[in-house]
C-alpha positions as CSV (number, residue, x, y, z in Angstrom):
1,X,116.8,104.6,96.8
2,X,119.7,103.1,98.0
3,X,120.2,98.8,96.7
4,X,122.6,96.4,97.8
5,X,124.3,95.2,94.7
6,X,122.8,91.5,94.3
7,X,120.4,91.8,92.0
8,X,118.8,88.3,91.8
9,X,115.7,87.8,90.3
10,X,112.7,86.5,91.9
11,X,109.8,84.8,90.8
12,X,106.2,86.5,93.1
13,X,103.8,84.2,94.3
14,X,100.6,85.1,93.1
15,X,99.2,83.9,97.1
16,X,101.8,86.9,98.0
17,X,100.3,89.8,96.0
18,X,96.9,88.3,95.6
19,X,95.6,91.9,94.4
20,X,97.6,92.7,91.2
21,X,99.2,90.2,89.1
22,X,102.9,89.7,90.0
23,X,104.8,90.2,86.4
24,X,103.3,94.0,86.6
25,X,105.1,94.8,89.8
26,X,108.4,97.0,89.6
27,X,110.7,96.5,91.7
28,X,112.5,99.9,92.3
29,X,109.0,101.6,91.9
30,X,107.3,99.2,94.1
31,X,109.8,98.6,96.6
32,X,107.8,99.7,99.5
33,X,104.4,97.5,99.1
34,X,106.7,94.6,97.9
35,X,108.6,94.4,101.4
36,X,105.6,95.5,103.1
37,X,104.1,92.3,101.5
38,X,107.2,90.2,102.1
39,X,107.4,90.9,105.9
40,X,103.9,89.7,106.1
41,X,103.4,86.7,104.2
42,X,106.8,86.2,102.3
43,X,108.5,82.6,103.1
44,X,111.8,82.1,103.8
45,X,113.1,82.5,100.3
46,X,111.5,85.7,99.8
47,X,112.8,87.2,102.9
48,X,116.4,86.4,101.9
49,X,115.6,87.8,98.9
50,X,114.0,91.1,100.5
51,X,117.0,91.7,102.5
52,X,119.8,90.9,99.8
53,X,117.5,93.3,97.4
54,X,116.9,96.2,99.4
55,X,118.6,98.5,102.2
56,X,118.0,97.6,105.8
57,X,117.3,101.5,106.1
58,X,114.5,100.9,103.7
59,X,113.2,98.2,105.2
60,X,113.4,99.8,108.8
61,X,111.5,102.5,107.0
62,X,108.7,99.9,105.8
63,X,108.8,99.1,109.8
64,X,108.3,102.4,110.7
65,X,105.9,103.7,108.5
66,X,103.9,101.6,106.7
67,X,100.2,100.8,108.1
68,X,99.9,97.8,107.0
69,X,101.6,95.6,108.9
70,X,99.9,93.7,111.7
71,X,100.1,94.0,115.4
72,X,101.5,90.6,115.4
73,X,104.1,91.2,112.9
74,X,105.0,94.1,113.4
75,X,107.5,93.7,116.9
76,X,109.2,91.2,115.6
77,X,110.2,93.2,112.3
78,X,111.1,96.2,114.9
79,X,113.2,93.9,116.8
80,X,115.0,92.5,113.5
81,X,116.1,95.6,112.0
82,X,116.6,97.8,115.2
83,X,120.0,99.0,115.7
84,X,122.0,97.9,118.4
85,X,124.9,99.8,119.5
């Protein structure tokens, strides 16, 4: 899984991942529900962490692939990590 190299911590919000408690979650294991989560509900913070934590191809692959994502939220993401050339 391809990182960027900042590695700064971050402290979950329980409101974000209201199913599981937040000090179990791994972060490389994870990664996929955790930006899932973040590109739903995450503030401002968390985004800026999301994208200084993880790949924009991994994100983009969230995006693309993940189901959970809403119809409301989900154009905007596409739009925000499409490539332009």
């Amino acid at each position: 899984m391809a990182q960027k190299s900042a590695r700064k911590s971050i402290k979950f919000r329980q409101s974000l991942f209201w199913d599981v408690d937040p000090k179990t979650i791994d972060l490389e294991r994870n990664a996929k529900y955790i930006i899932e989560r973040t590109l739903e509900f995450g503030n401002d913070d968390e985004v800026r962490w999301m994208w200084s934590h993880y790949s924009p191809e991994l994100i983009r692959d969230v995006v693309d692939n993940r189901r959970g994502l809403r119809s409301t939220v989900k154009p905007l993401w596409e739009a925000l990590t499409s490539k332009t050339s």
